[in-house]
NUMI-680639 format. One record per residue (C-alpha): x, y, z. Coordinates in Angstrom, 3 decimals, decimal comma, always signed. Last residue first. Layout:
BEGIN
+----------+----------+----------+
:       c1 :       c2 :       c3 :
+----------+----------+----------+
:        X :        Y :        Z :
...
+----------+----------+----------+
end
This chain:
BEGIN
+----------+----------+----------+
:       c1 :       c2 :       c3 :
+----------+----------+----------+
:  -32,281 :  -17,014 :  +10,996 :
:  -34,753 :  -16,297 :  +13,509 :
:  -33,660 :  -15,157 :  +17,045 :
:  -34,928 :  -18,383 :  +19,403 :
:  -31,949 :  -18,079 :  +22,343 :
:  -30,131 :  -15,423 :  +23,799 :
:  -29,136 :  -16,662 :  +26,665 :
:  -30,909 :  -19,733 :  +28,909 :
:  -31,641 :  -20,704 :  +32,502 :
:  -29,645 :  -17,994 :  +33,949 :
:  -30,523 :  -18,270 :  +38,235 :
:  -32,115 :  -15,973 :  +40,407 :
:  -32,082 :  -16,321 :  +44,041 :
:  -33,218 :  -18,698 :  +46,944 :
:  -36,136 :  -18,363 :  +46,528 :
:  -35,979 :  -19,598 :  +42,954 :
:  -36,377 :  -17,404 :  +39,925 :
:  -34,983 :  -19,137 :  +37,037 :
:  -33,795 :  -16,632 :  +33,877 :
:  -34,581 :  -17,050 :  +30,412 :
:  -32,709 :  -14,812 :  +28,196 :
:  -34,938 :  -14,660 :  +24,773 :
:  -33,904 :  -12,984 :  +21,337 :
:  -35,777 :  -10,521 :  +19,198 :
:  -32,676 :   -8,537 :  +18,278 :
:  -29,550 :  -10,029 :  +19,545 :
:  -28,442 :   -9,894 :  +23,232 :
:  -24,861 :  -11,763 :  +23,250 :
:  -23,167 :  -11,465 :  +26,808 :
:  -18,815 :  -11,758 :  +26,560 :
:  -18,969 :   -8,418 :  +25,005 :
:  -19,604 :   -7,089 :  +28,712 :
:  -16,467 :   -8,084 :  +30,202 :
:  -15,903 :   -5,215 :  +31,185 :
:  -19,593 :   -5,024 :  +33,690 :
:  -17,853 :   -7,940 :  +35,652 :
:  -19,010 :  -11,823 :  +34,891 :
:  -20,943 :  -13,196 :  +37,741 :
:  -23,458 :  -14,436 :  +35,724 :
:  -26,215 :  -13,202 :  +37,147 :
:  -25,056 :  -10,052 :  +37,485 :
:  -23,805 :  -10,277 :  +33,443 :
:  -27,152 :  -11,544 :  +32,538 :
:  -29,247 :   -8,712 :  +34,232 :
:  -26,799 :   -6,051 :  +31,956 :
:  -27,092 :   -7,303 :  +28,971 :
:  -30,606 :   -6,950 :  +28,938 :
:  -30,582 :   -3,796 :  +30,231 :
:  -27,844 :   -2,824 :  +27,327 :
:  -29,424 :   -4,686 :  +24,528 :
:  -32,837 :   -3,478 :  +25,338 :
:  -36,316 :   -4,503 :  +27,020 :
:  -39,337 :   -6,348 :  +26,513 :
:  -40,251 :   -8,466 :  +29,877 :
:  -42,262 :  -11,224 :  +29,856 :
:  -43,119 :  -13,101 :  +33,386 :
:  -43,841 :  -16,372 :  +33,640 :
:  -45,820 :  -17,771 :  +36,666 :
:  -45,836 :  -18,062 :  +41,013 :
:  -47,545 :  -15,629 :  +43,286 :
:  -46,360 :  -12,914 :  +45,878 :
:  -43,633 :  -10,999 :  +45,259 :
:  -39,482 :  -11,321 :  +46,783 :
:  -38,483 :  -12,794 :  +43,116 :
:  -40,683 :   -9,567 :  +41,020 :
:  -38,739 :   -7,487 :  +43,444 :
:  -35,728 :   -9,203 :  +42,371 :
:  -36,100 :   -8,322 :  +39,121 :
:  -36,611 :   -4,778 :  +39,629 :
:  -33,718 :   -4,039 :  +41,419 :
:  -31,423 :   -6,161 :  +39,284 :
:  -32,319 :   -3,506 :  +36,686 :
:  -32,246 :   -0,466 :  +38,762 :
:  -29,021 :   -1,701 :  +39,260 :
:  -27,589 :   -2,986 :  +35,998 :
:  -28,629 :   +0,515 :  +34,946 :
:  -26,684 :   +2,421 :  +37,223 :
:  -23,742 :   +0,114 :  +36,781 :
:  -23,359 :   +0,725 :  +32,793 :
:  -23,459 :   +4,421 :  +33,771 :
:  -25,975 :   +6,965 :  +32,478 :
:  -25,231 :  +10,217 :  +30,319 :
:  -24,193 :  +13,391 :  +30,678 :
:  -21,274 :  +12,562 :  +28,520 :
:  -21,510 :   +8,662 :  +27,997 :
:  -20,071 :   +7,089 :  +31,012 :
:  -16,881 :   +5,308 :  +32,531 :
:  -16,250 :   +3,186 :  +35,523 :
:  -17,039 :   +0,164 :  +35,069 :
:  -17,564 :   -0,328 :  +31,217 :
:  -14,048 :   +0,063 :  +30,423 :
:  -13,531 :   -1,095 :  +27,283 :
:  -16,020 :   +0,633 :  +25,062 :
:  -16,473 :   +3,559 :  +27,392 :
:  -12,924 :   +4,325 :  +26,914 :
:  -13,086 :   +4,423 :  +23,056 :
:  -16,630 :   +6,609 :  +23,043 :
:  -14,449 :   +9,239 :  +25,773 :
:  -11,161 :   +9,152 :  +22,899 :
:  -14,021 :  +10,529 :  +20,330 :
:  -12,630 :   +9,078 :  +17,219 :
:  -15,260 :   +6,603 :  +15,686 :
:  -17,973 :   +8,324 :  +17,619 :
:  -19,179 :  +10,092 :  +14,194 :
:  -18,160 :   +6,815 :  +12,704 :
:  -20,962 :   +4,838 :  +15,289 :
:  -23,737 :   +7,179 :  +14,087 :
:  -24,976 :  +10,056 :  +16,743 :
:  -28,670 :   +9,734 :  +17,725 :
:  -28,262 :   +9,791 :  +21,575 :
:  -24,063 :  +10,306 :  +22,393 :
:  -24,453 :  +13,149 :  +24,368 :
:  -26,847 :  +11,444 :  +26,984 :
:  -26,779 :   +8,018 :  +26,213 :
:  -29,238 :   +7,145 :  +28,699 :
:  -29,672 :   +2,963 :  +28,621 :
:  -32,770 :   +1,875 :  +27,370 :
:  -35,590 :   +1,376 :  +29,968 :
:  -36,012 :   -2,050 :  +32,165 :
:  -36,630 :   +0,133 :  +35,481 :
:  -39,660 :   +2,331 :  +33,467 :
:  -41,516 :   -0,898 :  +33,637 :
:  -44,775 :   -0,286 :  +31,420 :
:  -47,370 :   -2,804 :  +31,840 :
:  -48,672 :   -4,443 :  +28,463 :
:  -52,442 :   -5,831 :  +28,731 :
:  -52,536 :   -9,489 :  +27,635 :
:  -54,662 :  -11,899 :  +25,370 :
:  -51,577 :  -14,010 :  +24,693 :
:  -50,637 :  -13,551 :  +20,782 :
:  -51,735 :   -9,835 :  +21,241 :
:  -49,370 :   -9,572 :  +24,066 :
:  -46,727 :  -10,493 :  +22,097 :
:  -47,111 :   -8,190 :  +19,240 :
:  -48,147 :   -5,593 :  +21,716 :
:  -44,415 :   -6,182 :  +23,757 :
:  -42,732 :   -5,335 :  +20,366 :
:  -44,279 :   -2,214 :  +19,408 :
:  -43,685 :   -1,184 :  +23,549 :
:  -40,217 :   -1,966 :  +23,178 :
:  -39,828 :   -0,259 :  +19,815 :
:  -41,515 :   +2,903 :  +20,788 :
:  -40,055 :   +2,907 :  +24,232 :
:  -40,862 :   +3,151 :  +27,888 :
:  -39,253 :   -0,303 :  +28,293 :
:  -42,063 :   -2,976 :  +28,945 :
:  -43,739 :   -5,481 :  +30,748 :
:  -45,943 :   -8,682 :  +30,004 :
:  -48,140 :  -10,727 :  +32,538 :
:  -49,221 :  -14,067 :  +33,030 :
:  -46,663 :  -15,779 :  +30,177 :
:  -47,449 :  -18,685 :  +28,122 :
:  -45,473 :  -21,803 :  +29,315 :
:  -44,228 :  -21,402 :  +26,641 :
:  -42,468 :  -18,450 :  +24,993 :
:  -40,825 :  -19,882 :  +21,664 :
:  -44,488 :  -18,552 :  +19,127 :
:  -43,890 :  -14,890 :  +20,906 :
:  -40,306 :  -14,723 :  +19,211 :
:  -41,168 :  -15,749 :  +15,643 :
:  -44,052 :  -12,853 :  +15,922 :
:  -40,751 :  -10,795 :  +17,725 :
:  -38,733 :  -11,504 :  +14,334 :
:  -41,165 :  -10,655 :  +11,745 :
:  -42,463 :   -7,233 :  +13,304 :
:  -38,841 :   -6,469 :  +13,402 :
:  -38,424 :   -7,397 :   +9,858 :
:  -41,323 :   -5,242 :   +8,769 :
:  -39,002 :   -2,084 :  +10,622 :
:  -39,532 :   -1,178 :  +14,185 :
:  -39,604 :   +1,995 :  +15,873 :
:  -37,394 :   +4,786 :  +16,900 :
:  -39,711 :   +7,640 :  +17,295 :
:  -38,179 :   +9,131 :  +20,426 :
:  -34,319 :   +9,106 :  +20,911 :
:  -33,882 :   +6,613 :  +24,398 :
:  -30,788 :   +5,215 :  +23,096 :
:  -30,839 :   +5,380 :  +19,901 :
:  -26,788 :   +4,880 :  +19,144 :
:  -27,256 :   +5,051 :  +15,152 :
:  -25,853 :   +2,557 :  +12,318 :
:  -26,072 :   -1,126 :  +13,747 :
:  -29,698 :   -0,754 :  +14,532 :
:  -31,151 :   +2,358 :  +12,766 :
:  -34,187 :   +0,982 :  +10,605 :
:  -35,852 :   -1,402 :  +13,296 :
:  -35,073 :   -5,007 :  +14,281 :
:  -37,019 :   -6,776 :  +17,021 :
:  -36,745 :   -5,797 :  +20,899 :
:  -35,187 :   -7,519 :  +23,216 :
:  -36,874 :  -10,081 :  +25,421 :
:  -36,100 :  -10,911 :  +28,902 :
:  -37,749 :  -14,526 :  +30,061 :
:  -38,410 :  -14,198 :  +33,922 :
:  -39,626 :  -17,610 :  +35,286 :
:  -40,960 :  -18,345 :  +38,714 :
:  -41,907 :  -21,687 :  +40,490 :
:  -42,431 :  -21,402 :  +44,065 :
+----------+----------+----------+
end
């Protein structure tokens, strides 16, 4: 069985660094995040059999880019969505700045959660879910999927064995590739947020 799963953010858009999206509709990317994943699809060999997505904009902009460049159909993989922010979706960082809840969930990612929101270990498991369903399948081949910081982040810290507060240990920059090894035996990091253009 040979099996790779190469996790792919999605490229730069307008509000990174200055609004927590989340799952805000419309978010979608900027020239320089059309740039970045068309970098991005030229670093996936061997090329991939299938490509998934998040539910959103910029995920789904991104994963067309790519599957252009492979003669694909995008699935969508609601299990690899953005984290839900609840409260916190579309507020800037120095609205948060303050907010003792937005301090505590920046430390301690185990056991905290945005207001109405979704916990860090929720999504690492509907993540982990969904990968190892993809290990347990039939067939061998490269799998794409487009996803988030947070999702991303999330995979790589399982496989790492690193705890969810440790999480700004794991990099996930826009347009980068996490390669992991899927093995019957179990799933393996093969390579972190590689092939982001300069």
């Amino acid at each position: 069985m040979v099996k790779t799963i190469h996790l792919v953010r999605h490229g730069h858009h307008a509000l990174l660094d200055r609004r927590l999206c989340g799952r805000m509709p419309g978010v979608g990317l900027d020239e320089l995040g059309r740039r970045q994943v068309a970098h991005c699809a030229d670093l996936l060999a061997p090329p991939p059999f299938t490509i998934q997505s998040s539910p959103q904009r910029r995920t789904r902009q991104s994963a067309a880019i790519l599957a252009a460049r492979f003669g694909l159909a995008v699935e969508i993989a609601p299990a690899m969505d953005e984290i839900d922010l609840g409260d916190w979706t579309g507020r800037t960082f120095e609205e948060l700045a303050d907010d003792p809840a937005w301090r505590r969930w920046n430390s301690r990612r185990s056991d905290s959660r945005p207001p109405n929101g979704e916990t860090m270990r929720h999504v690492q498991n509907r993540v982990v879910r969904h990968l190892e369903e993809f290990r347990n399948g039939d067939g061998d081949g490269t799998l794409v999927i487009v996803s988030h910081a947070e999702p991303i982040r999330a995979a790589l810290l399982h496989y790492s064995g690193i705890p969810l507060d440790d999480f700004p240990s794991i990099e996930v920059t826009p347009a980068s590739i996490s390669t992991l090894s899927v093995q019957r035996s179990g799933i393996r990091i093969a390579g972190m947020n590689r092939g982001m253009p300069a």
